[in-house]
C-alpha atoms as one frame of an Amber mdcrd trajectory, in Angstrom:
protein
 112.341 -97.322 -68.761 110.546 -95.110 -70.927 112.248 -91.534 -71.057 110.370
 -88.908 -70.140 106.758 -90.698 -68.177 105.484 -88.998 -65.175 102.992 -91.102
 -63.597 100.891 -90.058 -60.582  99.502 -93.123 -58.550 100.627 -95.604 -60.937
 101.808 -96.664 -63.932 100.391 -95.751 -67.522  98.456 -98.418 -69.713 101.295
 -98.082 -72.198 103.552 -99.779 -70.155 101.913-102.536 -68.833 100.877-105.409
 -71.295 100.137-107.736 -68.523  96.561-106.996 -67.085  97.562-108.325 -63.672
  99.921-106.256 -62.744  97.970-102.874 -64.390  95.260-103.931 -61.534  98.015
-104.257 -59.270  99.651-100.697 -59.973  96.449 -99.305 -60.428  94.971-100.478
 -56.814  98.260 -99.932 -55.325  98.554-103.245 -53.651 101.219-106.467 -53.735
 100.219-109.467 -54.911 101.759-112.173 -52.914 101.765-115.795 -52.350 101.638
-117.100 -49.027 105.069-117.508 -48.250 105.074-113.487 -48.806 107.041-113.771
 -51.702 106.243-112.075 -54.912 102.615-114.373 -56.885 102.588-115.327 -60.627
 101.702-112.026 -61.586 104.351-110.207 -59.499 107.302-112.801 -60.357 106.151
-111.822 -64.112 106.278-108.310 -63.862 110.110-108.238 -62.895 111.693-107.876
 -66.032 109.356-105.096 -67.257 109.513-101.730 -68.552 108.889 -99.351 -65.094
 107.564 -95.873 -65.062 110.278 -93.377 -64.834 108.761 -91.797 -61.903 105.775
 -92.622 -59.236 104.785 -89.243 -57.653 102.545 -89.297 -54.809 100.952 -85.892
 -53.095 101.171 -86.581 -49.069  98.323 -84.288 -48.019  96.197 -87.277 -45.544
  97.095 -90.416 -43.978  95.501 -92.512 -47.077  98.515 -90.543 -49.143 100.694
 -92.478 -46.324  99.608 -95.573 -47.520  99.742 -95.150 -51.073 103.164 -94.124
 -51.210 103.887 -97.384 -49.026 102.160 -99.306 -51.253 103.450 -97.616 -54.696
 107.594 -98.093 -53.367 106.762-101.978 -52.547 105.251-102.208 -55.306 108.016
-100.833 -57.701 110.563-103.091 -55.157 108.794-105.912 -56.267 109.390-105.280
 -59.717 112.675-104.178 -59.495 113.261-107.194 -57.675 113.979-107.089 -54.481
 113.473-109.526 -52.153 110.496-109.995 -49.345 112.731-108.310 -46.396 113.916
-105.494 -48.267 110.362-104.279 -50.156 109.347-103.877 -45.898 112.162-102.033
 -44.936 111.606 -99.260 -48.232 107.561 -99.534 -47.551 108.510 -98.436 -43.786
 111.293 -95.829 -45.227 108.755 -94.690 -47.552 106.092 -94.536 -44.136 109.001
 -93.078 -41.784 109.023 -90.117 -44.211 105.803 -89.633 -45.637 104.384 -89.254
 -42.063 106.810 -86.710 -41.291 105.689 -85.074 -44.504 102.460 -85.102 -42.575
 103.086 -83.867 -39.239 105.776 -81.206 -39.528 104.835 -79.670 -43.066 101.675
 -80.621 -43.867 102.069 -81.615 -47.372 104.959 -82.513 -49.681 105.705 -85.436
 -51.928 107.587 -88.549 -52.543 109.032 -89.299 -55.850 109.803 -92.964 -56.575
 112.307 -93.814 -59.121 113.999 -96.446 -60.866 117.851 -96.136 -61.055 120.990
 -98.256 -61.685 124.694 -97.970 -59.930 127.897 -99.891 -61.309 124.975-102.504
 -63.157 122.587-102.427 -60.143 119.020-101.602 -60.450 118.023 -99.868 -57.282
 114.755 -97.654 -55.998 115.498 -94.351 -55.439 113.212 -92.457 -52.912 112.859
 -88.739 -52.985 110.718 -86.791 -49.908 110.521 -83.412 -50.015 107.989 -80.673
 -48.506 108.175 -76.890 -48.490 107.778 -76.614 -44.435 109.544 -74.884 -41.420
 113.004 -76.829 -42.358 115.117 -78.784 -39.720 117.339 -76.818 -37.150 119.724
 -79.034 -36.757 119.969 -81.952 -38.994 122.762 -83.673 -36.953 120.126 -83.661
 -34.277 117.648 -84.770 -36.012 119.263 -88.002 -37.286 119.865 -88.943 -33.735
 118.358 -92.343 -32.908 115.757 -91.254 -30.139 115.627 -87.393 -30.831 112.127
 -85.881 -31.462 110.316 -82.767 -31.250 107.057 -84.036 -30.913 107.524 -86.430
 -28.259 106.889 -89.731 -30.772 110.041 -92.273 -30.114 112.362 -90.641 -32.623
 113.026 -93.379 -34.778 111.650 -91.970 -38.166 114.737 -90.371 -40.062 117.244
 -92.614 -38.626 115.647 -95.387 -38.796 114.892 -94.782 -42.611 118.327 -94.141
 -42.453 119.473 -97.042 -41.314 117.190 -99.448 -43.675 118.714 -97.919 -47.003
 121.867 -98.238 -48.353 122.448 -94.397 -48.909 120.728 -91.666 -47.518 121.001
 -87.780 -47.432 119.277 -84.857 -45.982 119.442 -81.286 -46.688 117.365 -78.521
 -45.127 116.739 -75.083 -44.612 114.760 -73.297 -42.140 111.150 -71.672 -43.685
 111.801 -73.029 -46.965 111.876 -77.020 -46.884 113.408 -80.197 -46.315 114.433
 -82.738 -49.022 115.782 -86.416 -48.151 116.699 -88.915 -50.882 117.421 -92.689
 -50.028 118.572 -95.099 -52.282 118.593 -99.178 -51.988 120.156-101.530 -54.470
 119.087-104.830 -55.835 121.908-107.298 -54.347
């Protein structure tokens, strides 16, 4: 990683030299074979530099989408496998979407990051809404205030290998989930 890069949407021309995965980054989709693992240009792309941060604005449902697409993206080049770049692309969705309906706008910060020699993704949502009452509550499989099925926090939850949630009533909530590369 470069120290220092901020990169909104993608990932700067500096630290991409192949021009496959720059489209990729920069149209914020996966290139994939048809076994749905990772094409020629992904497979290549997995021992490259990474941006040290993807930020994406959730203001709309297309924001949604990009930050789905910008965390599989950065799974595939971290290298995870097929599974696990769908279960942080629907983290990243569980999240953004309550971004959406209970703030109105926030972001999600995607990072690279490394544990005892393990590269990992490392998934920061935060807004600056009404806050969470309870947070206990809220992590409850089934619980939800807008009548939806309730599976959004904990089932983020339970498809990363650490997650943690602070908020505070009328100034915000902030959750960060991490996976690691097995």
């Amino acid at each position: 990683m470069l120290p220092g890069r901020t990169h909104w949407y993608g990932i700067s021309q500096a630290l991409v030299e192949n021009e496959d995965v720059l489209r990729m980054w920069r149209s914020a989709t996966v290139i994939a074979g048809p076994t749905n693992e990772p094409g020629p240009a992904l497979r290549s792309c997995r021992d490259m530099p990474v941006a040290d941060e993807v930020r994406v604005a959730i203001a709309s449902d297309d924001d949604v989408l990009t930050a789905r697409q910008q965390a599989r993206t950065l799974a595939v080049a971290l290298g995870f496998w097929s599974v696990e770049q769908t279960f942080i692309a629907i983290a990243v969705s569980e999240l953004a979407l309550n971004i959406l309906q209970y703030a109105g706008r926030g972001d999600i910060v995607l990072s690279e990051g490394e544990q005892r020699g393990a590269r990992g993704i490392i998934i920061e949502a935060r807004d600056e809404g009404p806050g969470i009452a309870d947070t206990t509550l809220a992590l409850r499989e089934g619980y939800s205030t807008s009548g939806r099925a309730g599976l959004g926090l904990s089932g983020a939850k339970r498809l990363m290998d650490e997650f943690e949630l602070r908020s505070e009533r009328g100034k915000g909530t902030t959750v960060t989930m991490k996976k690691w590369v097995r």
